[in-house]
Every structure is written in structure tokens, then in C-alpha cells.
PyMOL Python script that loads the backbone (N, CA, C, O; Angstrom):
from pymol import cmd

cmd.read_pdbstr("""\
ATOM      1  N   UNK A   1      15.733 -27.032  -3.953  1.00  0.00           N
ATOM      2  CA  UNK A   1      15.048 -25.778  -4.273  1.00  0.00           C
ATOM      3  C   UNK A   1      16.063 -24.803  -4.865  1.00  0.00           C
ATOM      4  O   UNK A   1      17.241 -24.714  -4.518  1.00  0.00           O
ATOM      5  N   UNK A   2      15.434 -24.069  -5.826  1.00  0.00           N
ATOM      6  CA  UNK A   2      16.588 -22.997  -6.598  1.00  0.00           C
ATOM      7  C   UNK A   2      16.611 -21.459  -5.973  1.00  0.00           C
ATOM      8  O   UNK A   2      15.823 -20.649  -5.484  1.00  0.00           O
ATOM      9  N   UNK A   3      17.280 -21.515  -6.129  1.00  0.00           N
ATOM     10  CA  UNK A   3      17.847 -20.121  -5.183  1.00  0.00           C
ATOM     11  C   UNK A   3      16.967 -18.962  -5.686  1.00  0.00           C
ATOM     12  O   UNK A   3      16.888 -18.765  -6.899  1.00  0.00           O
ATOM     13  N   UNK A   4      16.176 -18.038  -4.644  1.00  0.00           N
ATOM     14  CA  UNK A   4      15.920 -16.433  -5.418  1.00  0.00           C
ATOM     15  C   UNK A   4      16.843 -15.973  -6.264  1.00  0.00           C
ATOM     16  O   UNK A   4      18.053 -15.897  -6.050  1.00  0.00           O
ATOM     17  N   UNK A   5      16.213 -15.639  -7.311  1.00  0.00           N
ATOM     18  CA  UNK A   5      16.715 -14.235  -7.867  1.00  0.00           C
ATOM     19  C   UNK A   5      17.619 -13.689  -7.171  1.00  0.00           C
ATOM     20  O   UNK A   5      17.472 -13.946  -5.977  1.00  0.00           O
ATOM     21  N   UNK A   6      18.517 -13.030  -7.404  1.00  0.00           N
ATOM     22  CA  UNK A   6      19.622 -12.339  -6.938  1.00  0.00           C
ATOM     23  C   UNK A   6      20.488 -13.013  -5.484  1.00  0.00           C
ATOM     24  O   UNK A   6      21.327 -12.413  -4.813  1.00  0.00           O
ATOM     25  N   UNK A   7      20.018 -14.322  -5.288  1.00  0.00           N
ATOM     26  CA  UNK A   7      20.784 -14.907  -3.897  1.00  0.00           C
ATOM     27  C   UNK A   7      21.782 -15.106  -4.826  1.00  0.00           C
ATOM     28  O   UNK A   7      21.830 -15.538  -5.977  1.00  0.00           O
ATOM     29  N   UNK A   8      22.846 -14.522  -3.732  1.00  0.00           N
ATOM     30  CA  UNK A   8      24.596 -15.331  -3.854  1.00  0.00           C
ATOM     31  C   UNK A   8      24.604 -16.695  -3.316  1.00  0.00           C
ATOM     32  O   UNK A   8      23.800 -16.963  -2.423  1.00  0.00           O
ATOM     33  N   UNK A   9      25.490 -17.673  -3.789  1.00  0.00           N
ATOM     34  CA  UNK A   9      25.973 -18.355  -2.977  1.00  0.00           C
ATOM     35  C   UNK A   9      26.364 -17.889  -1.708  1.00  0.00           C
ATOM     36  O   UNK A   9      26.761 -16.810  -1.268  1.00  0.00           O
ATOM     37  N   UNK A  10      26.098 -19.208  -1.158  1.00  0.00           N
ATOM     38  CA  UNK A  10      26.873 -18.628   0.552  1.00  0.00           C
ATOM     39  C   UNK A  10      25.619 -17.700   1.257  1.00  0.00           C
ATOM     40  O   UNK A  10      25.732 -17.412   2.449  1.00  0.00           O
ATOM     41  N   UNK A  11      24.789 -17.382   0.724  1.00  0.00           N
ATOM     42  CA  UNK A  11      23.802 -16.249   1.451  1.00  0.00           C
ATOM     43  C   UNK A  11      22.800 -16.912   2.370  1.00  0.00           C
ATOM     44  O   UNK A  11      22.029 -17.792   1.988  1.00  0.00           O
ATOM     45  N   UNK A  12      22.852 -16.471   3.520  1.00  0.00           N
ATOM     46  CA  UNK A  12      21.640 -17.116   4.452  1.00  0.00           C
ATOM     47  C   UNK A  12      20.636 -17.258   3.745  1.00  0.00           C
ATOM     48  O   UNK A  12      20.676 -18.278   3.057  1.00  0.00           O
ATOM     49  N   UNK A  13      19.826 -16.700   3.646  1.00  0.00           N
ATOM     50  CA  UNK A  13      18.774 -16.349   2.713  1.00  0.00           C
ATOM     51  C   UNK A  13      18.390 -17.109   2.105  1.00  0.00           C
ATOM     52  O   UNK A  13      17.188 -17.354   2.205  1.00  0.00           O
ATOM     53  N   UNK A  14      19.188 -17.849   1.190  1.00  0.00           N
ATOM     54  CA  UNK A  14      19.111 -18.106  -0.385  1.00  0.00           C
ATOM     55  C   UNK A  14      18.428 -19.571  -0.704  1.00  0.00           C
ATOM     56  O   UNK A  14      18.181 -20.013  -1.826  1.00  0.00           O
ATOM     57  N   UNK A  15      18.144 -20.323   0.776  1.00  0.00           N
ATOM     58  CA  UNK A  15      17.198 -20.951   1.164  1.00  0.00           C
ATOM     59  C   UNK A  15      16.292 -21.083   1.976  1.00  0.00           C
ATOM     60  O   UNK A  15      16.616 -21.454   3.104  1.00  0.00           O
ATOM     61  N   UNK A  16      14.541 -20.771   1.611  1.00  0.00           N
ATOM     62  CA  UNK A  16      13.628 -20.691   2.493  1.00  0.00           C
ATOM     63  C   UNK A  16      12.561 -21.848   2.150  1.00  0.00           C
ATOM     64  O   UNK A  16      11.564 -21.321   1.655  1.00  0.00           O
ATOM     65  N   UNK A  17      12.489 -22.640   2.204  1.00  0.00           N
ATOM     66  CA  UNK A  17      11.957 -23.571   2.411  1.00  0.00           C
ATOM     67  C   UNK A  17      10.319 -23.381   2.675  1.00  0.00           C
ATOM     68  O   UNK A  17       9.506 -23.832   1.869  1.00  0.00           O
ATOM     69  N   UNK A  18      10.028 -22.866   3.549  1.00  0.00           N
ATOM     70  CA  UNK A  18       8.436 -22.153   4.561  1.00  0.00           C
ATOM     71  C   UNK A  18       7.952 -20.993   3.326  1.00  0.00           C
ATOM     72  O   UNK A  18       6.746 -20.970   3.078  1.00  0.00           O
ATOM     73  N   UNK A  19       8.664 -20.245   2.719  1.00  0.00           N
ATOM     74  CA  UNK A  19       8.498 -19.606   1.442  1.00  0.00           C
ATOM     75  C   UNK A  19       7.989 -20.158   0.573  1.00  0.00           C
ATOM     76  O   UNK A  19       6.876 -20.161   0.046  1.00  0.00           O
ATOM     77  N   UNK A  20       9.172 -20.784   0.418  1.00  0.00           N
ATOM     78  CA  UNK A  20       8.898 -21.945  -1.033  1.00  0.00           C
ATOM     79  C   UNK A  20       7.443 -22.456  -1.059  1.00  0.00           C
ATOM     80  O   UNK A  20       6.677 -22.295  -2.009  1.00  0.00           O
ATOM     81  N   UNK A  21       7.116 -23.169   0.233  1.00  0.00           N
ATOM     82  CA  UNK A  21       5.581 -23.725   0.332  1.00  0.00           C
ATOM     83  C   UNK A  21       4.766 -23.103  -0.129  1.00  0.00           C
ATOM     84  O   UNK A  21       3.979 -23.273  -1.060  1.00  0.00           O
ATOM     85  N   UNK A  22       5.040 -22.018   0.843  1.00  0.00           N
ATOM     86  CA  UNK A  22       3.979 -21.163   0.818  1.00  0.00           C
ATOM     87  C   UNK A  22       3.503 -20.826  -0.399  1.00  0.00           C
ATOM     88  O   UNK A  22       2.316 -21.048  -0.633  1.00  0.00           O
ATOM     89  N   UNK A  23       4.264 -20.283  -1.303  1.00  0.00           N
ATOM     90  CA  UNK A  23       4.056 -19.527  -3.036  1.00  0.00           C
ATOM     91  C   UNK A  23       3.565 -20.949  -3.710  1.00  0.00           C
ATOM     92  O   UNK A  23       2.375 -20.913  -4.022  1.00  0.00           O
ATOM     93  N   UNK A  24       4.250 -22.231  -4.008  1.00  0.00           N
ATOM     94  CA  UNK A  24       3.744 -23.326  -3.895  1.00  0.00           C
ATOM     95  C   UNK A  24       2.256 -23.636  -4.443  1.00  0.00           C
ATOM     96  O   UNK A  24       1.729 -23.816  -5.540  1.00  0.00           O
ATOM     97  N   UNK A  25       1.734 -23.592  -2.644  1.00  0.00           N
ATOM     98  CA  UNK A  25       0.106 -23.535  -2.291  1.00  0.00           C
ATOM     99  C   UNK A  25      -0.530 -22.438  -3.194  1.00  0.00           C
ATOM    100  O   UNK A  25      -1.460 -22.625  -3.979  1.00  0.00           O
ATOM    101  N   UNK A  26       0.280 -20.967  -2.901  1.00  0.00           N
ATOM    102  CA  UNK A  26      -0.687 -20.352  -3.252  1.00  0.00           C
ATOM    103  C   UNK A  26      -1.027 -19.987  -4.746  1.00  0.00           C
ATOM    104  O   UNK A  26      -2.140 -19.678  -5.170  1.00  0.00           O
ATOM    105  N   UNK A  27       0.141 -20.081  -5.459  1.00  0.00           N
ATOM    106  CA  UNK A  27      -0.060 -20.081  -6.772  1.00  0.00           C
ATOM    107  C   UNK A  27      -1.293 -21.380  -7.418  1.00  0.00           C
ATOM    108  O   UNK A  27      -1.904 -21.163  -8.464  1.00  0.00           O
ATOM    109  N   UNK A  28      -1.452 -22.392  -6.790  1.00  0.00           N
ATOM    110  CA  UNK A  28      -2.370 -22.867  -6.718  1.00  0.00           C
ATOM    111  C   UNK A  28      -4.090 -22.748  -6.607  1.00  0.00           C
ATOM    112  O   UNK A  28      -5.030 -23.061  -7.339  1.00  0.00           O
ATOM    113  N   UNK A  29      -3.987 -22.322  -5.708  1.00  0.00           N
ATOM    114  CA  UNK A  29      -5.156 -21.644  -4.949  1.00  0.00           C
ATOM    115  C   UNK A  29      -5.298 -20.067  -5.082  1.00  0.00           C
ATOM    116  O   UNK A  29      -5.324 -19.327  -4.099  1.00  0.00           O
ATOM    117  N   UNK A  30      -5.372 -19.700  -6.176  1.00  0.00           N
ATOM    118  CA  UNK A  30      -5.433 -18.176  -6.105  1.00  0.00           C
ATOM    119  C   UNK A  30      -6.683 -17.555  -5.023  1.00  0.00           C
ATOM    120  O   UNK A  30      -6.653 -16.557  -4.303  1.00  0.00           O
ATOM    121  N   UNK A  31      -7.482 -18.306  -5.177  1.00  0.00           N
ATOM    122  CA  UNK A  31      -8.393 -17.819  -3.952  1.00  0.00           C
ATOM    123  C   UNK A  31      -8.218 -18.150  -2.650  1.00  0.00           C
ATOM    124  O   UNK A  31      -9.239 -18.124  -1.963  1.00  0.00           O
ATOM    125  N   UNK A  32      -7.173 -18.465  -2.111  1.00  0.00           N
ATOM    126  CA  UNK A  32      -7.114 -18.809  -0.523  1.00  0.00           C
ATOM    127  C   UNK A  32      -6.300 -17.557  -0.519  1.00  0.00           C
ATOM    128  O   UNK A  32      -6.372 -16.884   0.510  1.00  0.00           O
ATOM    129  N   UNK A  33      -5.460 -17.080  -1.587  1.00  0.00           N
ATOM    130  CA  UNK A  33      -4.492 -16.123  -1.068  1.00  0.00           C
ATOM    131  C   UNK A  33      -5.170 -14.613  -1.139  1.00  0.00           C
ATOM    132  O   UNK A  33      -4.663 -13.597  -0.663  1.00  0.00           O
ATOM    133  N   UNK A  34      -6.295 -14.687  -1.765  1.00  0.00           N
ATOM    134  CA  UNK A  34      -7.313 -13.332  -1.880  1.00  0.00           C
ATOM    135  C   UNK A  34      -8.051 -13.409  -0.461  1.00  0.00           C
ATOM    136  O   UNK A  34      -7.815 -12.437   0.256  1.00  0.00           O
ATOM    137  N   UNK A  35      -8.757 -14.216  -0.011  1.00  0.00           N
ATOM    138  CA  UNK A  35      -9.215 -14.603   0.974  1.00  0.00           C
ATOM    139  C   UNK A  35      -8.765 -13.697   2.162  1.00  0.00           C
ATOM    140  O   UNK A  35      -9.355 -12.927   2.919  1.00  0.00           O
ATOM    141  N   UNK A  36      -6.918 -14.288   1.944  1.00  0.00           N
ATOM    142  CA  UNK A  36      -6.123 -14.081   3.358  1.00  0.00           C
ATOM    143  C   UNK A  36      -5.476 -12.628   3.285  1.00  0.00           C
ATOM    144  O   UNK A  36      -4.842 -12.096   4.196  1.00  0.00           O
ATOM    145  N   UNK A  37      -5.770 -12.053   1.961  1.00  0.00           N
ATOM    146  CA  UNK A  37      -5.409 -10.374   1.781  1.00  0.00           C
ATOM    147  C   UNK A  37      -6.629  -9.546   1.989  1.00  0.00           C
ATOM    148  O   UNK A  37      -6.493  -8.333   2.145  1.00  0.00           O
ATOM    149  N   UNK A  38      -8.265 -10.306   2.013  1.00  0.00           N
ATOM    150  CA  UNK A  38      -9.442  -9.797   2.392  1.00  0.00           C
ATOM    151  C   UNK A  38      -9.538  -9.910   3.977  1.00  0.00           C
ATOM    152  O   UNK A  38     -10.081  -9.076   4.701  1.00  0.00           O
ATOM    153  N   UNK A  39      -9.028 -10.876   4.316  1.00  0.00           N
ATOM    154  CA  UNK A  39      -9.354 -10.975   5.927  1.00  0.00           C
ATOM    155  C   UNK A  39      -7.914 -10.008   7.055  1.00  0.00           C
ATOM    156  O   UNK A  39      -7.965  -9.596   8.214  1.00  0.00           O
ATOM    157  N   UNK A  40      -6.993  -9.977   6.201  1.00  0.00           N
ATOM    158  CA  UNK A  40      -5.790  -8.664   7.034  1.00  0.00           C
ATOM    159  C   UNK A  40      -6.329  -7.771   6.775  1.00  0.00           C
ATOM    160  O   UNK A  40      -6.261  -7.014   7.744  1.00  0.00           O
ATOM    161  N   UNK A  41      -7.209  -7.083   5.526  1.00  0.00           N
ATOM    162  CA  UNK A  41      -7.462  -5.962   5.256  1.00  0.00           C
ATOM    163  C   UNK A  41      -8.897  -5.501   6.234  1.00  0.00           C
ATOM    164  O   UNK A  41      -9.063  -4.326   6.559  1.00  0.00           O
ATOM    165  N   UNK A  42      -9.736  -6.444   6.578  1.00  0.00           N
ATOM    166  CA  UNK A  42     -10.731  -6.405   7.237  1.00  0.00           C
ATOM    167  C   UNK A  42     -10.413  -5.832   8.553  1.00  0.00           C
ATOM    168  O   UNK A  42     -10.799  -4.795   9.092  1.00  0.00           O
ATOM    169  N   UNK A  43      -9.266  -7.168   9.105  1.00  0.00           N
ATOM    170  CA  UNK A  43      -8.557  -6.829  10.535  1.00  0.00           C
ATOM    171  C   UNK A  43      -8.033  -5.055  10.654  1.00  0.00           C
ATOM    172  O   UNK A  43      -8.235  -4.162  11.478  1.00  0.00           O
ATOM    173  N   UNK A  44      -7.449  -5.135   9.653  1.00  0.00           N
ATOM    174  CA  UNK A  44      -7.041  -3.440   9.743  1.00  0.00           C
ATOM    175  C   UNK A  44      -7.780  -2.533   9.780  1.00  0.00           C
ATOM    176  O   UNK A  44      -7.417  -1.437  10.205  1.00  0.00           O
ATOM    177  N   UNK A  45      -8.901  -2.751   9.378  1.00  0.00           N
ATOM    178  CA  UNK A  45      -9.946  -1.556   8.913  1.00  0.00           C
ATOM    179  C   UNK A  45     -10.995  -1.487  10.456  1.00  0.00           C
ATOM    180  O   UNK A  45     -11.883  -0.676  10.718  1.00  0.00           O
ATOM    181  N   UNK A  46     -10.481  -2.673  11.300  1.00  0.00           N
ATOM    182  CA  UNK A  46     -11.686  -2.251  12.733  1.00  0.00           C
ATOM    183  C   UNK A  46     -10.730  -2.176  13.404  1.00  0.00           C
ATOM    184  O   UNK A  46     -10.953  -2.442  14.585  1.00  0.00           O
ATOM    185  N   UNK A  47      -9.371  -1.834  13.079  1.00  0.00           N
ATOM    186  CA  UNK A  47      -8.870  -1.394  14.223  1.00  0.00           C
ATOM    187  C   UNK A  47      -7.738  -2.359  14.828  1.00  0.00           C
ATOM    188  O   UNK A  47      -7.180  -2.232  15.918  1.00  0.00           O
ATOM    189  N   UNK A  48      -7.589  -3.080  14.126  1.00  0.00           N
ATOM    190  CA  UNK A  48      -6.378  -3.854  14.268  1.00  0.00           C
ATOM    191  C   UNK A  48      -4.856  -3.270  13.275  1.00  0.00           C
ATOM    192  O   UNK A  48      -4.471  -3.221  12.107  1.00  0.00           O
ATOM    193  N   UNK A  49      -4.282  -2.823  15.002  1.00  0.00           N
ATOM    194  CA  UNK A  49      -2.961  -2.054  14.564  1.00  0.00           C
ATOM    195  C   UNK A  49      -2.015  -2.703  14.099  1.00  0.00           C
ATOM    196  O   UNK A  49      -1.106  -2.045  13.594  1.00  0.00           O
ATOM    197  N   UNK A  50      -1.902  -4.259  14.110  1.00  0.00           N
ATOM    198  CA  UNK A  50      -0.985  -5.367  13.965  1.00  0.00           C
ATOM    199  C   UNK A  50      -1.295  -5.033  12.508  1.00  0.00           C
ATOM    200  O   UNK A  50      -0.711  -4.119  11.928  1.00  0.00           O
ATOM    201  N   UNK A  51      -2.040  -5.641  12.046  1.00  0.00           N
ATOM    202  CA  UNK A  51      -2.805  -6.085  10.624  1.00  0.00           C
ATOM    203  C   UNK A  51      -2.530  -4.893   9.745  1.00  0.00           C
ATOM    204  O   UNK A  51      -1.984  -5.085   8.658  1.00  0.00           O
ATOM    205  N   UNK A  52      -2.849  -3.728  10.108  1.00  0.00           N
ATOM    206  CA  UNK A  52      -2.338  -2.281   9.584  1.00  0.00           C
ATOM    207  C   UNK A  52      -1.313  -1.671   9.362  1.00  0.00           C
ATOM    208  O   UNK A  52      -1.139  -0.871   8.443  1.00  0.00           O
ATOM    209  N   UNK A  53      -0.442  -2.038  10.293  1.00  0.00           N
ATOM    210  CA  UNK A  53       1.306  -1.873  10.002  1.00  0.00           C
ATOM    211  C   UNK A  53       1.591  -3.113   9.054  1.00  0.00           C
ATOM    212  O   UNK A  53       2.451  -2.768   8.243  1.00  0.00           O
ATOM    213  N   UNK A  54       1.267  -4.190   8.885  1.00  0.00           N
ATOM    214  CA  UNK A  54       1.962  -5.677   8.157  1.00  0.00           C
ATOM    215  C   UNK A  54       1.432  -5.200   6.842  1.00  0.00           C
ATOM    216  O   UNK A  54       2.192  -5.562   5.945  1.00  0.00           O
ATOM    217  N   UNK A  55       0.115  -4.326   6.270  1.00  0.00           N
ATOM    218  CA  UNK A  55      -0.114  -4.162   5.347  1.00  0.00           C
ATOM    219  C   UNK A  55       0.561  -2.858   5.036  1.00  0.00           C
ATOM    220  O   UNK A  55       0.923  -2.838   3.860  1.00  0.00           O
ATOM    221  N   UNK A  56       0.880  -1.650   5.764  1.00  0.00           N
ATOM    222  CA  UNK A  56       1.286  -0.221   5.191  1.00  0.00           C
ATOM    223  C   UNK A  56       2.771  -0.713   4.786  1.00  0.00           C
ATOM    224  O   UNK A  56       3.261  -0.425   3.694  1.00  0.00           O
ATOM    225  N   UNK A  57       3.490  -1.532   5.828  1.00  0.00           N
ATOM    226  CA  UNK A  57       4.880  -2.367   5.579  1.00  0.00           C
ATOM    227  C   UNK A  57       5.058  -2.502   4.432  1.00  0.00           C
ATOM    228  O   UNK A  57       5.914  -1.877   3.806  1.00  0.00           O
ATOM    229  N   UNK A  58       3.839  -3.823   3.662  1.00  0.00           N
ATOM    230  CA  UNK A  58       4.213  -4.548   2.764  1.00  0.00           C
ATOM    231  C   UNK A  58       3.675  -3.132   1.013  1.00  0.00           C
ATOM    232  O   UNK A  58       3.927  -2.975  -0.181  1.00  0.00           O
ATOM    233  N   UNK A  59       3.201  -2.779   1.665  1.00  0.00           N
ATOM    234  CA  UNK A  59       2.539  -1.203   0.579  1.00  0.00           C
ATOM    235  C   UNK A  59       3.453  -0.671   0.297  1.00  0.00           C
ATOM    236  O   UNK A  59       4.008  -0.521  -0.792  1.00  0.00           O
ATOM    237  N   UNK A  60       3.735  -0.258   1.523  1.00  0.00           N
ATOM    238  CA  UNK A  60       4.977   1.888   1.331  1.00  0.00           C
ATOM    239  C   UNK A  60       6.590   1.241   1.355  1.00  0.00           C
ATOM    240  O   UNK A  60       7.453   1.662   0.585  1.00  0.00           O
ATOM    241  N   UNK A  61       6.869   0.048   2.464  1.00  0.00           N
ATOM    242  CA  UNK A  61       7.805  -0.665   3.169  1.00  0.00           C
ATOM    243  C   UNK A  61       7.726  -0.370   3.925  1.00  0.00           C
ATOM    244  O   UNK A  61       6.758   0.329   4.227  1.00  0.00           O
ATOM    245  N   UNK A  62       8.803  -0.724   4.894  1.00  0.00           N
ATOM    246  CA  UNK A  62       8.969   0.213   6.048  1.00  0.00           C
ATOM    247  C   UNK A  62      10.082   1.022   6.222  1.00  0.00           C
ATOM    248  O   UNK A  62      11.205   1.054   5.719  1.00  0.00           O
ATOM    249  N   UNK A  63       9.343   1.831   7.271  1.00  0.00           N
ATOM    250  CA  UNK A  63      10.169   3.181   7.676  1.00  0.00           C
ATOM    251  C   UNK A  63      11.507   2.620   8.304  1.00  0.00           C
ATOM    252  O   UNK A  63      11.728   1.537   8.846  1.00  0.00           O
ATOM    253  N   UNK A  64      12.343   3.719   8.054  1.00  0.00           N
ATOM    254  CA  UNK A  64      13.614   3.120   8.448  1.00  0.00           C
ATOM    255  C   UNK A  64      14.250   3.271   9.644  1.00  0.00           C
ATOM    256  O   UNK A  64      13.334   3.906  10.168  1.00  0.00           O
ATOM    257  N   UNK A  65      14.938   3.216  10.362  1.00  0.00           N
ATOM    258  CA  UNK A  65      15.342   3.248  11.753  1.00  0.00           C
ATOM    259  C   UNK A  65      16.294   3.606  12.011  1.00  0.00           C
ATOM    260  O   UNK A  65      17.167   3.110  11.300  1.00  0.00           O
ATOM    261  N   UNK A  66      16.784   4.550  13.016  1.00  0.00           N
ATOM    262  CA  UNK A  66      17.756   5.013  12.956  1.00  0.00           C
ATOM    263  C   UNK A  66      18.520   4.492  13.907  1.00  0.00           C
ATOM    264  O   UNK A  66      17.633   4.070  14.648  1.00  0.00           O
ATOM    265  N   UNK A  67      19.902   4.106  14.630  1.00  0.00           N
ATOM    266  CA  UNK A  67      20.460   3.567  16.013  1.00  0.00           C
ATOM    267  C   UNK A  67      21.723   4.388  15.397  1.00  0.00           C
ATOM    268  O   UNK A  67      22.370   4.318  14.353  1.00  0.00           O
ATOM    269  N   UNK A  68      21.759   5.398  16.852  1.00  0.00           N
ATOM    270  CA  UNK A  68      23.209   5.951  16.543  1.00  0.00           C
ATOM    271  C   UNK A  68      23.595   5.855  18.201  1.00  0.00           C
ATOM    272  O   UNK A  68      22.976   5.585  19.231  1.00  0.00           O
ATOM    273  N   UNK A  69      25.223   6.303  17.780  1.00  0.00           N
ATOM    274  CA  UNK A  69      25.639   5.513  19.686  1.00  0.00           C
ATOM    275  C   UNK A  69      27.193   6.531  19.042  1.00  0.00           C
ATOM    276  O   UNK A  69      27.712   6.807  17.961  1.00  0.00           O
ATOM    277  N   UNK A  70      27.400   6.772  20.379  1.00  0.00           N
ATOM    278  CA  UNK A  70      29.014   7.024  20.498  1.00  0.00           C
ATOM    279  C   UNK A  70      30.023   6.461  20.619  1.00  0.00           C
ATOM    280  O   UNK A  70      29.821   5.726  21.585  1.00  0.00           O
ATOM    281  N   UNK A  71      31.720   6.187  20.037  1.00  0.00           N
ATOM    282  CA  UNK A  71      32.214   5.458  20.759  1.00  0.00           C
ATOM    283  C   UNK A  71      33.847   5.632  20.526  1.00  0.00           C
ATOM    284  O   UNK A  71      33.790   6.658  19.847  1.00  0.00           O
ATOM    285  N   UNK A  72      34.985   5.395  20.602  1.00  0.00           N
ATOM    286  CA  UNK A  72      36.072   5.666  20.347  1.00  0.00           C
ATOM    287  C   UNK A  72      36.140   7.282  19.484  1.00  0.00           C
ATOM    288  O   UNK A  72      36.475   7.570  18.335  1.00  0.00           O
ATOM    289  N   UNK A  73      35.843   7.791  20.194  1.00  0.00           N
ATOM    290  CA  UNK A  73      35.722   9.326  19.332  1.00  0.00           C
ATOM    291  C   UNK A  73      34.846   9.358  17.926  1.00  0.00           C
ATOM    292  O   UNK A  73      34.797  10.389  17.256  1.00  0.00           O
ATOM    293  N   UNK A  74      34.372   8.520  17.655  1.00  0.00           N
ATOM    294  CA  UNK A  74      33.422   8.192  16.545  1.00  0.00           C
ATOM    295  C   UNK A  74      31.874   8.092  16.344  1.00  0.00           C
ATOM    296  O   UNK A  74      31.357   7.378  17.203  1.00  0.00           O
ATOM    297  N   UNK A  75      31.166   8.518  15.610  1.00  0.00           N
ATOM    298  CA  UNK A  75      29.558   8.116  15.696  1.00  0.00           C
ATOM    299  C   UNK A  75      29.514   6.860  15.003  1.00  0.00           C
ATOM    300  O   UNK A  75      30.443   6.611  14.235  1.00  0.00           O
ATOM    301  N   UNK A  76      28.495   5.948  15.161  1.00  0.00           N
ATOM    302  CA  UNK A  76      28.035   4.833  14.301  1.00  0.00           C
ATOM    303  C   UNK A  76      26.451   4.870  14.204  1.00  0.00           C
ATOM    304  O   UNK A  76      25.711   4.567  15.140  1.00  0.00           O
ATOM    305  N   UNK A  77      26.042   5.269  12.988  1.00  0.00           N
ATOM    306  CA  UNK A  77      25.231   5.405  12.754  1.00  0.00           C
ATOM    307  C   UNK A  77      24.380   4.088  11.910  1.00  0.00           C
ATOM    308  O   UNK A  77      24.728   3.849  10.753  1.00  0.00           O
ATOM    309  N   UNK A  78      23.309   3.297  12.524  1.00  0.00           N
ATOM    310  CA  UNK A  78      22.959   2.448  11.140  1.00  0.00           C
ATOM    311  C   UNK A  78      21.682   2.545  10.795  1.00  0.00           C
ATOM    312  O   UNK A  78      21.039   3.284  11.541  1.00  0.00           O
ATOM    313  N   UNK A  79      21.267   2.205  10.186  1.00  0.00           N
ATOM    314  CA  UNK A  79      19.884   2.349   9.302  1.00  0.00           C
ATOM    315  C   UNK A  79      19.561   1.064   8.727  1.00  0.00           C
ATOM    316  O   UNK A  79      20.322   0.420   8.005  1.00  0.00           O
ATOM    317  N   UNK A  80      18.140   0.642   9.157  1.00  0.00           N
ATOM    318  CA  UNK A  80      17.646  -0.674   9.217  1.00  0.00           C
ATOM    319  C   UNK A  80      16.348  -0.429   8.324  1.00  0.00           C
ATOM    320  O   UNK A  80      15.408   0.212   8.794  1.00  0.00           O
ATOM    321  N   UNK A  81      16.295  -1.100   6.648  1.00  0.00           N
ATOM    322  CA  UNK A  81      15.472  -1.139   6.432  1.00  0.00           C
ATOM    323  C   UNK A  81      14.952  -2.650   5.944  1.00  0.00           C
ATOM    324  O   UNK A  81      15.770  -3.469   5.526  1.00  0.00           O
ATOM    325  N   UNK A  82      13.877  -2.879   6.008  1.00  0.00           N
ATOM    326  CA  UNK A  82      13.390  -4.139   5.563  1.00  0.00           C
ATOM    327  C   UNK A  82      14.482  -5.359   6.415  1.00  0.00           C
ATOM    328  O   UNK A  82      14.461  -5.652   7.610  1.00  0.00           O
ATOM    329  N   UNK A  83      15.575  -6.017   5.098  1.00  0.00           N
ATOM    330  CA  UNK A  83      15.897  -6.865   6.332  1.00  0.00           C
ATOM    331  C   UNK A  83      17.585  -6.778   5.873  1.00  0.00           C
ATOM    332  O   UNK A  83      18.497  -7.574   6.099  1.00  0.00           O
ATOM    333  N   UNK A  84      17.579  -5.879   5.368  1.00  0.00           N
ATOM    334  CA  UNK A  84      18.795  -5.009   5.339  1.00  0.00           C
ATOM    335  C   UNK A  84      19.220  -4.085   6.022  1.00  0.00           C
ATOM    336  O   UNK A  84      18.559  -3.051   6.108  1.00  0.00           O
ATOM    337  N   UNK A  85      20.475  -4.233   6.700  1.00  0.00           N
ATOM    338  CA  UNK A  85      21.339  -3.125   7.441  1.00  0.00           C
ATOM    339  C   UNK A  85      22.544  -2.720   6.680  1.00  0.00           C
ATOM    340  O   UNK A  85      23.336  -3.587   6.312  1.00  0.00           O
ATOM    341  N   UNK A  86      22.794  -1.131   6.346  1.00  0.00           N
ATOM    342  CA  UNK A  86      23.731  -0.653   6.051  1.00  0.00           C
ATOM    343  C   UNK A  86      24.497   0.101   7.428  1.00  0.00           C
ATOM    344  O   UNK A  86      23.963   0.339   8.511  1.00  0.00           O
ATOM    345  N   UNK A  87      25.914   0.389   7.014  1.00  0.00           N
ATOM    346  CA  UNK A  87      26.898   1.199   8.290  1.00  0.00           C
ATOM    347  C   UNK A  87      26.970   1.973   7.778  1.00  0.00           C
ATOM    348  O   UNK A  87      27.229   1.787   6.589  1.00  0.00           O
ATOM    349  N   UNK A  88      26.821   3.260   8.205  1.00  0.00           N
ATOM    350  CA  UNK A  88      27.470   4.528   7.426  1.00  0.00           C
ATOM    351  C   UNK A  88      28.372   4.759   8.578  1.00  0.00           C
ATOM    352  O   UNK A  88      29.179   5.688   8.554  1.00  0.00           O
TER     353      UNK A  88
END
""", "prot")
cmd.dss("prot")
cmd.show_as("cartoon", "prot")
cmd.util.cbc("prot")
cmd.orient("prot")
């Protein structure tokens, strides 16, 4: 399998296999994958909070997170978005 777009060598990432399938199938089947964006959107709309965050996620992204801590006279602050962590 060929690497994403922008994977480095060496990058965890840069093989997903369960991905790969997936796009695979669905580029195939354009209607199983409408289906399965009609039936999260359904779930969300009566009230399913799971289904509603996985879609505002994949919409807006997600919100970012903050973890700050004290430690050798220093703050460490990080910020977690998607499935990236930066240190400031």
C-alpha cells in the first residue's frame, strides 16, 4: 500500500491498512457510504450525543485541549488537536 499524502518515511501513520479498506469499499459503493452518513446523521438528530460529537468533530474538528501542569520551575503547556500534539 502507498503511503498518504504527506506521510514521511518512518511515520507511524503512514500505514493503515483498516483505512485503506475502508475507502477501497467505499469508493465502490457510493451508496453504502451515503447510507452510513444518513444513518449517524439520523442518530444525532434524536439525541444521540455520540453520533453528534463524531459528526460536529468531523465538520468544525475538534476543539482543542488544553493540559497544563507545573514542574521544575516551569509550565508545560500542550494542546491536543485532532491527532496531533504540539509543546509550547
Amino acid at each position: 500500500m502507498a503511503r498518504p499524502k504527506g506521510a514521511r518515511t518512518g511515520n507511524k501513520h503512514a500505514e493503515r491498512p483498516i483505512t485503506g479498506a475502508l475507502l477501497r469499499l467505499l469508493k465502490r459503493e457510493r451508496k453504502r457510504l451515503d447510507a452510513i452518513v444518513r444513518g449517524l446523521a439520523d442518530k444525532a438528530a434524536a439525541g444521540d450525543v455520540a453520533a453528534f460529537r463524531e459528526l460536529a468533530d468531523r465538520i468544525e474538528g475538534k476543539v482543542p485541549q488544553t493540559i497544563a501542569g507545573t514542574g521544575d520551575g516551569g509550565a508545560l503547556t500542550v494542546i491536543i488537536k485532532g491527532q496531533d500534539a504540539s509543546i509550547l
